[in-house]
N, C-alpha and C positions, 0 to 999 in steps of 0.2 A: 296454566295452559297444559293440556295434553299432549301427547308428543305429536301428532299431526296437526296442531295448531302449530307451537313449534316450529315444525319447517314448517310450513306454509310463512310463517313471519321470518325463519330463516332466509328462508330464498327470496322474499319481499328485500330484504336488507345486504342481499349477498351482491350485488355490481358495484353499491358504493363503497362496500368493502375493501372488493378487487381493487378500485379504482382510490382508492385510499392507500391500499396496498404497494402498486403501482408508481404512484406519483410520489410518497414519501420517499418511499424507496430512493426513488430519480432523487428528487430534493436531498436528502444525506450524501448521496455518494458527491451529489456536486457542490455541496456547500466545504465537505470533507476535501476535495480535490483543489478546489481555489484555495484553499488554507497550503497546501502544498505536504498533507501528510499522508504519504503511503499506508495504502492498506490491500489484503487477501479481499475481500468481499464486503458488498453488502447486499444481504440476504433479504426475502419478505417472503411470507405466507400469510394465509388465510385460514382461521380456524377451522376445522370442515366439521360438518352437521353432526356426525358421531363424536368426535373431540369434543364437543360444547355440548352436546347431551349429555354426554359421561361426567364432565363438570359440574356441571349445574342438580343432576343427581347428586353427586358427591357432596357438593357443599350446601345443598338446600338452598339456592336461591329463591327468594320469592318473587323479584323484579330480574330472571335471567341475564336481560337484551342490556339494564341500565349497572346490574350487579357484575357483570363479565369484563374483564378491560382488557382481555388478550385477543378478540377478535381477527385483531393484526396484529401482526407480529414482523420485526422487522430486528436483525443481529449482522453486527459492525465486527468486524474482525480483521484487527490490526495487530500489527508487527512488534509493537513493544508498549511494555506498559505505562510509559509518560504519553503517550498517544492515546490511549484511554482517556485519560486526564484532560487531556485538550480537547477530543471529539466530545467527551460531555460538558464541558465547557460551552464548545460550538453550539450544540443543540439546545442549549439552557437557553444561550440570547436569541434564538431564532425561535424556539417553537414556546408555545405556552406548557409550562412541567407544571403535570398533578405530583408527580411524586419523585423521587430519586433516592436510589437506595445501593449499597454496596456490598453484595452477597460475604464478601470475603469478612465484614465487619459482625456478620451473625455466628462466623463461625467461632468454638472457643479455641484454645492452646491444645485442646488432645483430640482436637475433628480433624477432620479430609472432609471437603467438596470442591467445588470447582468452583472459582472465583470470576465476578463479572458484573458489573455496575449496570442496572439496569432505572428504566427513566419510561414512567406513563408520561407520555403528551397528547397535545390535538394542536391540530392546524395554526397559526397566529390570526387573528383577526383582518388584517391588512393582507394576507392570502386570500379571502374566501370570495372575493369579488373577481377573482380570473380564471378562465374556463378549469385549468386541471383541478382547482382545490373549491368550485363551489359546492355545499349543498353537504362539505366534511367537516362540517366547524363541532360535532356532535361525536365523532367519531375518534377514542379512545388508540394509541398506539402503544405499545408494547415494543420498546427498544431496548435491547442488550448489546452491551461493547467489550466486550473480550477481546486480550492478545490470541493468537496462533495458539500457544501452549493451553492457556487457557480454555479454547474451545477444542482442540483435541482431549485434554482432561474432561471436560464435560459430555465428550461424545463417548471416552470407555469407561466412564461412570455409569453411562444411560446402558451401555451395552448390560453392565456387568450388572444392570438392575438393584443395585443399591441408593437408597436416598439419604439414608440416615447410617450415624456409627452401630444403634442397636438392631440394624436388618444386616450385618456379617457379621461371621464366624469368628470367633473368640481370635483366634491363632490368627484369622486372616486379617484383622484389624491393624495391628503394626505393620503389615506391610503397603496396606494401602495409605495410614499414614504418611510415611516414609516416603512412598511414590508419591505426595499429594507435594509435600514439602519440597522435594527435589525439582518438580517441579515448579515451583516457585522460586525458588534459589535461581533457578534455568532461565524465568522470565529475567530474574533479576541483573543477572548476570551479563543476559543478551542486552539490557540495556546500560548497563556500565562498558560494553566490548564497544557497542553503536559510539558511545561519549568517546571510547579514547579514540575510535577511527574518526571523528569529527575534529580533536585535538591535532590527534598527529597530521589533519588536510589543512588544518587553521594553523599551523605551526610553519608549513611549507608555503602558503601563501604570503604570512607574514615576511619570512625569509624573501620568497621575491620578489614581492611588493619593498623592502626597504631596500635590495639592495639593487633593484633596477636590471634583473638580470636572471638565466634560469641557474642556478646552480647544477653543473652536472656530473657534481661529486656526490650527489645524494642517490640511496638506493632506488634502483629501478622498480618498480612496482604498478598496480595500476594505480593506485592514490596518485602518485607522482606521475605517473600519464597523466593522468586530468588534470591536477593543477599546473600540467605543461600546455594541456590543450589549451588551457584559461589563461595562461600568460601567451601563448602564441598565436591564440585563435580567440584575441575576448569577443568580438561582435559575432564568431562566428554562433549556430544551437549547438548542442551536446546531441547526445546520442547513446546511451551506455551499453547498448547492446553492441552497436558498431563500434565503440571504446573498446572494451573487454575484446570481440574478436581480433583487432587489432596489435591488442596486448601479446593476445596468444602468440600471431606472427611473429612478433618484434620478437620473442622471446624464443622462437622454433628458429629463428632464422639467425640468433646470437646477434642483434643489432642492440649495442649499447647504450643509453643517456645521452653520452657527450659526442657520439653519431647523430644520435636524435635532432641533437641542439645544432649538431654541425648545417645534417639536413632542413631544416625549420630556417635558419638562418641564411642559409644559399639560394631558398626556395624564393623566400619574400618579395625579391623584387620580380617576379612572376606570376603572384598571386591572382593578379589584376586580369591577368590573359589567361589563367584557369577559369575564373569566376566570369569570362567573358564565352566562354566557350560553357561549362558545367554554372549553372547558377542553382542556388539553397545547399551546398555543400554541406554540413554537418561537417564540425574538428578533424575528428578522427578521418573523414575523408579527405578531406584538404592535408593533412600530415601525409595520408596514406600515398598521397599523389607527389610528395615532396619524396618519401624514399622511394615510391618507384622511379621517380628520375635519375635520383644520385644512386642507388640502390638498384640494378637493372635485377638482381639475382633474387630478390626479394617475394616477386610473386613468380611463380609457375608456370611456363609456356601454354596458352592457348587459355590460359584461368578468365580472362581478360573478353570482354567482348570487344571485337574492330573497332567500335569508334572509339572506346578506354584509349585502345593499343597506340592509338593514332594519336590520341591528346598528347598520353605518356611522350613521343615520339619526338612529338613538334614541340614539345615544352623541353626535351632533353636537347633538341638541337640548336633551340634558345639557348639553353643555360652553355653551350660548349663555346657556341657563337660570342657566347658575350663575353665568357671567358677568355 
Protein backbone atom coordinates (compact mmCIF):
# COMPACT_ATOMS: atom_id res chain seq x y z
CA UNK A 1 0.00 0.00 0.00
CA UNK A 2 1.14 3.64 -0.61
CA UNK A 3 0.77 5.96 1.98
CA UNK A 4 -2.70 7.39 0.75
CA UNK A 5 -4.15 3.95 0.46
CA UNK A 6 -2.93 3.81 3.93
CA UNK A 7 -5.16 6.08 5.52
CA UNK A 8 -7.84 5.78 3.40
CA UNK A 9 -7.79 1.94 5.16
CA UNK A 10 -6.67 3.90 8.33
CA UNK A 11 -9.57 5.89 8.66
CA UNK A 12 -11.84 2.89 7.15
CA UNK A 13 -10.76 1.11 10.49
CA UNK A 14 -10.42 4.15 12.92
CA UNK A 15 -14.28 4.18 14.92
CA UNK A 16 -13.99 0.48 15.71
CA UNK A 17 -10.87 1.35 17.12
CA UNK A 18 -12.01 4.16 19.23
CA UNK A 19 -14.78 2.05 20.10
CA UNK A 20 -12.53 -0.82 21.08
CA UNK A 21 -10.53 1.79 22.75
CA UNK A 22 -13.45 3.07 24.64
CA UNK A 23 -15.21 0.15 25.96
CA UNK A 24 -11.96 -2.03 27.12
CA UNK A 25 -11.03 0.58 28.65
CA UNK A 26 -14.61 0.80 30.58
CA UNK A 27 -14.30 -3.24 30.91
CA UNK A 28 -10.60 -3.09 33.01
CA UNK A 29 -11.38 -0.41 35.21
CA UNK A 30 -14.70 -2.28 36.25
CA UNK A 31 -13.60 -5.68 36.25
CA UNK A 32 -10.41 -4.09 38.27
CA UNK A 33 -12.86 -2.27 40.84
CA UNK A 34 -15.30 -5.36 41.68
CA UNK A 35 -12.10 -7.19 42.63
CA UNK A 36 -11.71 -4.28 45.12
CA UNK A 37 -8.03 -3.16 44.13
CA UNK A 38 -7.08 0.51 44.14
CA UNK A 39 -5.70 1.98 41.40
CA UNK A 40 -4.29 5.81 39.83
CA UNK A 41 -5.74 5.25 36.27
CA UNK A 42 -6.66 3.46 33.52
CA UNK A 43 -5.64 4.93 30.45
CA UNK A 44 -6.51 4.15 26.42
CA UNK A 45 -5.29 5.61 23.12
CA UNK A 46 -5.42 5.23 19.83
CA UNK A 47 -2.54 4.75 17.48
CA UNK A 48 -2.77 7.95 15.30
CA UNK A 49 -2.09 7.75 11.53
CA UNK A 50 1.67 9.23 11.82
CA UNK A 51 2.61 6.80 14.85
CA UNK A 52 1.64 3.71 12.66
CA UNK A 53 3.20 5.00 9.51
CA UNK A 54 6.39 5.67 11.20
CA UNK A 55 6.16 1.95 12.42
CA UNK A 56 5.41 0.20 9.77
CA UNK A 57 8.25 2.25 7.86
CA UNK A 58 10.43 1.11 10.64
CA UNK A 59 9.92 -2.42 10.66
CA UNK A 60 8.89 -3.17 7.06
CA UNK A 61 5.70 -4.53 7.54
CA UNK A 62 4.32 -6.24 4.73
CA UNK A 63 0.60 -6.97 6.06
CA UNK A 64 0.67 -3.43 8.32
CA UNK A 65 -3.27 -3.57 9.59
CA UNK A 66 -2.69 -7.72 10.63
CA UNK A 67 1.33 -7.17 11.61
CA UNK A 68 0.61 -3.98 14.01
CA UNK A 69 -0.92 -5.18 17.58
CA UNK A 70 -0.70 -1.69 19.39
CA UNK A 71 -3.44 -0.13 17.57
CA UNK A 72 -4.99 0.33 21.03
CA UNK A 73 -3.47 0.87 23.58
CA UNK A 74 -4.61 0.69 26.97
CA UNK A 75 -2.01 1.16 30.61
CA UNK A 76 -3.35 0.20 34.23
CA UNK A 77 -1.49 1.98 36.81
CA UNK A 78 -1.51 0.82 40.16
CA UNK A 79 -0.36 1.42 43.51
CA UNK A 80 1.87 -1.47 44.45
CA UNK A 81 3.38 -4.21 42.78
CA UNK A 82 1.39 -7.37 44.14
CA UNK A 83 -1.62 -5.53 42.32
CA UNK A 84 0.14 -6.03 39.16
CA UNK A 85 0.17 -9.43 39.84
CA UNK A 86 -3.53 -9.74 40.49
CA UNK A 87 -4.83 -7.19 37.60
CA UNK A 88 -2.94 -9.67 35.25
CA UNK A 89 -4.28 -12.35 36.69
CA UNK A 90 -7.84 -10.71 36.31
CA UNK A 91 -7.46 -10.04 32.62
CA UNK A 92 -5.91 -13.50 31.88
CA UNK A 93 -9.48 -15.26 32.89
CA UNK A 94 -11.63 -12.68 31.22
CA UNK A 95 -10.04 -11.63 28.06
CA UNK A 96 -8.53 -14.16 25.34
CA UNK A 97 -4.25 -13.40 25.81
CA UNK A 98 -2.10 -13.60 22.51
CA UNK A 99 0.75 -12.93 24.51
CA UNK A 100 2.04 -11.91 28.08
CA UNK A 101 5.36 -10.67 28.80
CA UNK A 102 7.44 -9.04 31.76
CA UNK A 103 9.60 -6.09 30.56
CA UNK A 104 11.61 -6.24 33.84
CA UNK A 105 12.41 -10.20 32.96
CA UNK A 106 14.45 -8.79 29.59
CA UNK A 107 16.39 -6.82 31.53
CA UNK A 108 20.05 -8.05 32.60
CA UNK A 109 21.82 -7.36 36.20
CA UNK A 110 23.90 -4.10 34.77
CA UNK A 111 20.52 -2.46 32.69
CA UNK A 112 18.05 0.32 33.89
CA UNK A 113 14.60 0.42 32.12
CA UNK A 114 11.31 0.73 33.35
CA UNK A 115 9.60 -2.24 34.44
CA UNK A 116 5.90 -3.22 33.44
CA UNK A 117 3.98 -6.57 32.37
CA UNK A 118 2.44 -6.15 29.36
CA UNK A 119 -0.46 -8.49 27.73
CA UNK A 120 -1.80 -8.57 23.72
CA UNK A 121 -5.56 -9.44 24.06
CA UNK A 122 -9.01 -9.30 22.02
CA UNK A 123 -12.29 -9.36 23.14
CA UNK A 124 -13.57 -13.07 24.78
CA UNK A 125 -15.96 -14.79 22.52
CA UNK A 126 -19.15 -14.59 24.92
CA UNK A 127 -18.66 -10.65 24.60
CA UNK A 128 -19.10 -10.11 21.05
CA UNK A 129 -22.87 -10.65 20.77
CA UNK A 130 -23.77 -7.35 22.95
CA UNK A 131 -23.88 -4.08 21.55
CA UNK A 132 -20.41 -2.46 23.13
CA UNK A 133 -18.14 -5.36 21.95
CA UNK A 134 -19.80 -6.45 18.55
CA UNK A 135 -17.88 -6.51 15.36
CA UNK A 136 -14.14 -6.25 18.05
CA UNK A 137 -13.52 -9.87 18.06
CA UNK A 138 -10.50 -9.02 15.29
CA UNK A 139 -9.08 -6.24 17.19
CA UNK A 140 -5.69 -6.60 18.95
CA UNK A 141 -5.15 -4.78 22.60
CA UNK A 142 -2.07 -3.68 23.87
CA UNK A 143 -2.26 -3.63 27.75
CA UNK A 144 0.44 -2.40 30.09
CA UNK A 145 0.19 -2.49 34.18
CA UNK A 146 2.65 -0.59 36.00
CA UNK A 147 2.85 0.58 39.59
CA UNK A 148 3.04 4.52 40.22
CA UNK A 149 6.90 4.40 40.40
CA UNK A 150 6.92 2.40 37.60
CA UNK A 151 5.30 4.54 35.20
CA UNK A 152 6.85 7.75 36.34
CA UNK A 153 10.31 5.73 35.66
CA UNK A 154 9.03 5.18 32.24
CA UNK A 155 7.87 8.72 31.64
CA UNK A 156 11.62 10.29 32.64
CA UNK A 157 13.21 7.62 30.61
CA UNK A 158 10.94 8.81 27.54
CA UNK A 159 11.71 12.28 28.41
CA UNK A 160 15.49 11.68 28.69
CA UNK A 161 15.18 9.87 25.23
CA UNK A 162 17.24 6.82 26.20
CA UNK A 163 15.98 3.33 25.13
CA UNK A 164 18.96 1.31 25.58
CA UNK A 165 22.41 1.23 28.06
CA UNK A 166 24.54 1.91 24.65
CA UNK A 167 22.39 5.35 23.71
CA UNK A 168 24.07 7.15 27.25
CA UNK A 169 27.11 8.60 28.13
CA UNK A 170 29.77 6.60 29.66
CA UNK A 171 29.77 8.53 33.18
CA UNK A 172 26.01 8.97 32.85
CA UNK A 173 25.17 5.20 32.92
CA UNK A 174 25.82 4.40 36.71
CA UNK A 175 23.71 6.92 37.65
CA UNK A 176 20.84 5.97 35.79
CA UNK A 177 21.44 2.53 36.98
CA UNK A 178 21.34 3.48 40.57
CA UNK A 179 18.10 5.71 39.95
CA UNK A 180 16.63 2.60 38.15
CA UNK A 181 17.37 0.30 41.16
CA UNK A 182 16.19 2.71 43.91
CA UNK A 183 13.56 2.81 42.34
CA UNK A 184 12.63 -0.54 42.65
CA UNK A 185 13.78 -1.07 46.03
CA UNK A 186 10.85 2.05 46.57
CA UNK A 187 8.11 -0.17 44.78
CA UNK A 188 9.32 -2.75 47.00
CA UNK A 189 9.47 -1.34 49.98
CA UNK A 190 5.84 0.58 49.61
CA UNK A 191 4.66 -2.89 49.39
CA UNK A 192 6.27 -4.44 52.54
CA UNK A 193 5.08 -0.57 54.48
CA UNK A 194 1.13 -1.60 52.77
CA UNK A 195 1.68 -5.34 54.60
CA UNK A 196 2.66 -4.04 57.93
CA UNK A 197 -0.22 -1.27 57.95
CA UNK A 198 -2.67 -4.31 57.03
CA UNK A 199 -0.90 -6.24 60.10
CA UNK A 200 -0.91 -3.82 62.47
CA UNK A 201 -5.33 -3.04 61.49
CA UNK A 202 -5.52 -7.13 61.61
CA UNK A 203 -3.77 -7.18 64.96
CA UNK A 204 -6.30 -4.53 66.51
CA UNK A 205 -9.41 -6.20 65.13
CA UNK A 206 -8.28 -9.31 66.38
CA UNK A 207 -7.76 -7.77 69.83
CA UNK A 208 -11.37 -6.58 69.68
CA UNK A 209 -13.10 -9.08 68.18
CA UNK A 210 -11.74 -11.69 71.15
CA UNK A 211 -12.07 -9.58 73.84
CA UNK A 212 -15.61 -8.10 73.11
CA UNK A 213 -14.68 -4.68 73.82
CA UNK A 214 -12.63 -1.47 72.32
CA UNK A 215 -9.48 -1.15 74.05
CA UNK A 216 -8.78 2.34 74.87
CA UNK A 217 -5.21 1.98 75.91
CA UNK A 218 -4.13 1.57 72.43
CA UNK A 219 -2.42 4.48 70.46
CA UNK A 220 -4.76 6.88 68.95
CA UNK A 221 -4.26 7.00 65.31
CA UNK A 222 -6.40 6.85 62.18
CA UNK A 223 -5.77 2.80 61.76
CA UNK A 224 -7.39 2.61 65.34
CA UNK A 225 -10.14 5.23 64.30
CA UNK A 226 -11.33 2.82 61.74
CA UNK A 227 -11.07 -0.26 63.44
CA UNK A 228 -13.29 1.85 66.17
CA UNK A 229 -15.65 2.94 63.53
CA UNK A 230 -15.98 -1.00 62.77
CA UNK A 231 -16.51 -2.03 66.10
CA UNK A 232 -19.03 0.77 66.79
CA UNK A 233 -20.52 1.41 63.72
CA UNK A 234 -20.20 -2.31 61.86
CA UNK A 235 -23.62 -1.88 59.72
CA UNK A 236 -22.84 1.42 59.38
CA UNK A 237 -20.51 2.57 55.21
CA UNK A 238 -17.12 3.88 55.75
CA UNK A 239 -16.07 6.85 54.33
CA UNK A 240 -12.14 7.70 54.42
CA UNK A 241 -12.14 11.01 53.35
CA UNK A 242 -14.77 11.94 56.14
CA UNK A 243 -12.49 9.38 58.49
CA UNK A 244 -9.20 11.15 58.01
CA UNK A 245 -11.07 14.78 58.38
CA UNK A 246 -12.31 13.73 61.42
CA UNK A 247 -9.16 12.50 62.61
CA UNK A 248 -7.78 15.79 62.14
CA UNK A 249 -10.40 17.18 64.64
CA UNK A 250 -10.27 14.78 67.11
CA UNK A 251 -6.60 15.36 67.22
CA UNK A 252 -6.75 19.63 66.81
CA UNK A 253 -9.25 19.60 69.38
CA UNK A 254 -6.85 17.03 72.11
CA UNK A 255 -10.09 14.51 72.34
CA UNK A 256 -8.56 11.20 73.47
CA UNK A 257 -9.43 7.10 72.65
CA UNK A 258 -10.93 6.54 76.04
CA UNK A 259 -13.29 10.01 75.34
CA UNK A 260 -13.91 8.55 72.04
CA UNK A 261 -15.06 5.11 73.70
CA UNK A 262 -16.70 7.20 76.52
CA UNK A 263 -18.66 9.33 73.71
CA UNK A 264 -19.60 6.18 71.31
CA UNK A 265 -20.80 4.46 74.30
CA UNK A 266 -23.26 7.15 75.79
CA UNK A 267 -24.46 7.92 72.30
CA UNK A 268 -25.85 4.40 71.48
CA UNK A 269 -28.97 4.46 72.99
CA UNK A 270 -29.67 7.42 70.75
CA UNK A 271 -28.61 6.29 67.66
CA UNK A 272 -32.08 5.18 66.61
CA UNK A 273 -33.39 8.91 66.85
CA UNK A 274 -30.23 10.31 64.80
CA UNK A 275 -30.89 7.79 62.00
CA UNK A 276 -34.54 8.72 62.41
CA UNK A 277 -34.06 12.24 61.71
CA UNK A 278 -30.31 12.00 59.42
CA UNK A 279 -30.62 8.57 57.40
CA UNK A 280 -27.30 6.91 55.25
CA UNK A 281 -24.93 8.37 57.89
CA UNK A 282 -21.42 7.19 57.12
CA UNK A 283 -19.21 6.07 60.70
CA UNK A 284 -17.30 8.78 60.86
CA UNK A 285 -20.72 10.86 60.82
CA UNK A 286 -22.55 9.09 63.24
CA UNK A 287 -19.22 9.37 65.81
CA UNK A 288 -19.01 12.85 64.74
CA UNK A 289 -22.52 13.54 65.97
CA UNK A 290 -21.99 11.50 69.23
CA UNK A 291 -18.94 14.09 70.22
CA UNK A 292 -20.78 16.99 69.29
CA UNK A 293 -23.34 16.20 71.90
CA UNK A 294 -20.95 15.20 74.79
CA UNK A 295 -18.32 17.30 73.19
CA UNK A 296 -20.27 20.93 72.78
CA UNK A 297 -16.68 22.62 72.19
CA UNK A 298 -15.70 20.35 69.56
CA UNK A 299 -16.95 22.10 66.37
CA UNK A 300 -16.81 25.85 65.79
CA UNK A 301 -19.83 28.35 66.34
CA UNK A 302 -21.86 28.90 63.16
CA UNK A 303 -19.45 25.61 61.34
CA UNK A 304 -22.80 23.84 61.50
CA UNK A 305 -25.91 24.46 59.22
CA UNK A 306 -29.51 25.10 61.47
CA UNK A 307 -30.88 22.06 60.99
CA UNK A 308 -27.19 20.04 62.11
CA UNK A 309 -27.38 22.70 65.18
CA UNK A 310 -30.97 21.66 66.02
CA UNK A 311 -30.38 17.78 65.66
CA UNK A 312 -26.95 18.36 67.73
CA UNK A 313 -29.61 20.19 70.30
CA UNK A 314 -32.39 17.90 70.65
CA UNK A 315 -30.32 14.77 70.79
CA UNK A 316 -28.07 16.75 73.74
CA UNK A 317 -31.37 17.54 75.59
CA UNK A 318 -32.26 13.72 75.14
CA UNK A 319 -29.01 12.63 76.50
CA UNK A 320 -29.42 15.24 79.74
CA UNK A 321 -33.01 14.10 80.15
CA UNK A 322 -32.22 10.75 80.46
CA UNK A 323 -29.61 11.19 82.45
Amino acid sequence: MNSAELRIEYDKRLPTYIRASNNIQDAIALLIKEKGIAYLAVLSRVKSFESFKEKIEKKRYDSPFSQATDFVGIRVILYFPKDVILVREILSEEFNILESSDKSDLLKSNEFGYRSHHLLLRTPGSWLSTPNYRGLGDVTVEVQIRTILMHAWAEIEHKLQYKSNVQVPSDLQRKLFLLSAKVEEADDQFQNLVADVNAYRHEIAIKVSSEGKFDSALDLNLDTLKEFLLFFYPESETHDAMTQNLFDDIVKYNITLPQLVDYATRFAPYRKELKDRVSGLPSAAELNYAIDVFAPKFSAPGEYTRGRNKIIRELRELAQTVK
